[in-house]
C-alpha positions, 0 to 999 in steps of 0.5 A, spaced: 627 331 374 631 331 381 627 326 386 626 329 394 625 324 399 617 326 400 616 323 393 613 317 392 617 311 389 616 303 388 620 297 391 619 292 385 611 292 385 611 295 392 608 302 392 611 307 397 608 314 399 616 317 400 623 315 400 623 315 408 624 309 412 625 306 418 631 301 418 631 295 423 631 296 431 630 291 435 625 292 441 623 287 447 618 281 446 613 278 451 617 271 454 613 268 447 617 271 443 611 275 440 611 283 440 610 286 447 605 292 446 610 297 448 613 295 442 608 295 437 607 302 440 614 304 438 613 302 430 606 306 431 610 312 434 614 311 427 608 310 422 604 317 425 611 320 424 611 319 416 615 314 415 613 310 408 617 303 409 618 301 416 623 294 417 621 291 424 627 288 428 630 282 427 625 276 428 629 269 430 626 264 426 628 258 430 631 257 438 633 251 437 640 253 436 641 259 441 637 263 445 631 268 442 635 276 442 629 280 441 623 278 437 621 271 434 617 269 428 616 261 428 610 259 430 602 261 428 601 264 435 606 269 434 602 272 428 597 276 431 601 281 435 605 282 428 599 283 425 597 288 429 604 291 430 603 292 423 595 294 422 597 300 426 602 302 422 598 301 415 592 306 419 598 312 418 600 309 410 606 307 411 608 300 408 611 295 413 618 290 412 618 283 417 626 282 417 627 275 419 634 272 422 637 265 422 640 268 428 647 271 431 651 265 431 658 267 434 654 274 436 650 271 440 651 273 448 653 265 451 658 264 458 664 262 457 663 255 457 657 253 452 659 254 445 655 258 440 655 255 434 658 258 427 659 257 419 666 254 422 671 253 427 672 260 429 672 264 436 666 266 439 665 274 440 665 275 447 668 268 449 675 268 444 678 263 447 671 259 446 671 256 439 664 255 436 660 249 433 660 249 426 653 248 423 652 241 420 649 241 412 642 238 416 643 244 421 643 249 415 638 245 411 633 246 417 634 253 418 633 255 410 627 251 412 625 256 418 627 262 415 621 259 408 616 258 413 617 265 417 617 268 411 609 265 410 608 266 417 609 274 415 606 274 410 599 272 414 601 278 419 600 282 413 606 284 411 608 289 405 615 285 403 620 281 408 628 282 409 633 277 410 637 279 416 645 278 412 650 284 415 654 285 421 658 279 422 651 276 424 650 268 422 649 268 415 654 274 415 659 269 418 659 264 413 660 270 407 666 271 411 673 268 410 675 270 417 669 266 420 667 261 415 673 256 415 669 250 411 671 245 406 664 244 403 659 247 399 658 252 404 665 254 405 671 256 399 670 260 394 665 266 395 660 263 391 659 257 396 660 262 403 653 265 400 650 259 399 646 259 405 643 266 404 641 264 396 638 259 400 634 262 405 632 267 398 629 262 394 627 259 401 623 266 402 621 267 394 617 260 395 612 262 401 610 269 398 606 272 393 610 274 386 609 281 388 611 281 394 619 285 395 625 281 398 630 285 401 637 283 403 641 287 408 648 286 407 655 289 409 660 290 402 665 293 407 667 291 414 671 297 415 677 293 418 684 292 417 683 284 413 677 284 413 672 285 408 672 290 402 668 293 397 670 289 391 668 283 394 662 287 397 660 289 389 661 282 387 657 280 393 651 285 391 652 282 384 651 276 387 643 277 391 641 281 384 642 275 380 638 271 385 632 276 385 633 281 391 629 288 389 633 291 393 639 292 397 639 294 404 647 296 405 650 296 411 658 297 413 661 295 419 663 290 424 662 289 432 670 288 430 670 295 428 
């Protein structure tokens, strides 16, 4: 029997009123980083139009690297505005996905002479000529640390299930990139290695949440650029994440290069 988009369906063990969902938009935070009403208003608007999942906006896990883009979830204080973002959600029955984001790495809006970092030693997006810090093994290990814990911050808001931010040509997306992940160590290579951190930031994310609770990913199996990734890489890459748990693949095609 053929299914609509108004009937109800599930995300591993999380049960939805419909097939609708919001996908992520970044919206203005306080000068924390926490949700601004207006903000949280304009997922409520979201929720009263009969969405049944609604995935935040990236929320950074660190501003130790690079400056904060839209809303961060790094810390306990954060959590209340969260969760009341996501209260007024559940009031109109729709479920609520936190998508957390290592960051933007080369993406990031830099000047043009402070580097941003990046998976390896490659030009910035706005800056070519500026050539990006590649992230040492500690750095990664810190942010697959964050990552973990945001994902338990998230899951105190109230949270119905957590993305990971991995698409675009964003940071975790640069190291799944042979044209910006030029490494020579585990993190770099073979397409196994250049997805280390994300299966990383996965078991991160699957340690500090309920067994019940869905893990998406957002990824990019086709840049839609000449040289750049293709849809075969992008079939062996969701092969990869269902290997690693992932209830759902959020896809994505496409790059600023585009």
């Amino acid at each position: 029997m053929a299914k609509s988009l108004f009937d109800k369906t599930y995300i591993g063990k999380m049960k939805l009123k419909n097939r609708i969902f919001m996908s992520p938009m970044g919206t203005t935070g306080e000068a924390d980083g926490a949700y601004c009403n207006e903000g949280i208003d304009y997922f409520e608007e979201r929720a009263k139009g009969g969405a049944g999942l609604i995935i935040t906006g990236a929320n950074v896990v660190s501003t130790k690297y690079e400056p904060r883009p839209c809303t961060e979830l790094s810390d306990f204080h954060h959590v209340e505005r969260l969760n009341m973002l996501i209260e007024r959600c559940h009031a109109y029955g729709a479920k609520v996905c936190v998508q957390l984001s290592p960051g933007l790495g080369r993406q990031q809006f830099t000047d043009p002479f402070t580097p941003p970092y990046s998976a390896g030693s490659v030009g910035a997006f706005w800056f070519p000529d500026l050539i990006c810090k590649p992230f040492s093994k500690e750095d990664i290990h810190y942010l697959v640390e964050k990552v973990g814990y945001s994902a338990s911050l998230a899951v105190n808001a109230g949270a119905d299930c957590v993305e990971l931010h991995a698409y675009g040509g964003y940071l975790l997306d640069q190291f799944h990139s042979v044209q910006w992940n030029n490494r020579t160590d585990e993190y770099g290579g073979s397409l196994e290695n250049r997805m280390r951190f994300t299966l990383e930031c996965i078991e991160a994310i699957k340690k500090n949440v309920p067994d019940t609770m869905p893990v998406l990913v957002k990824f990019t199996p086709h840049q839609r650029v000449e040289g750049f990734r293709t849809i075969d890489e992008g079939i062996e890459m969701a092969k990869i994440l269902e290997k690693a748990g992932v209830d759902a693949l959020h896809v994505d095609t496409g790059c600023y290069e585009e």
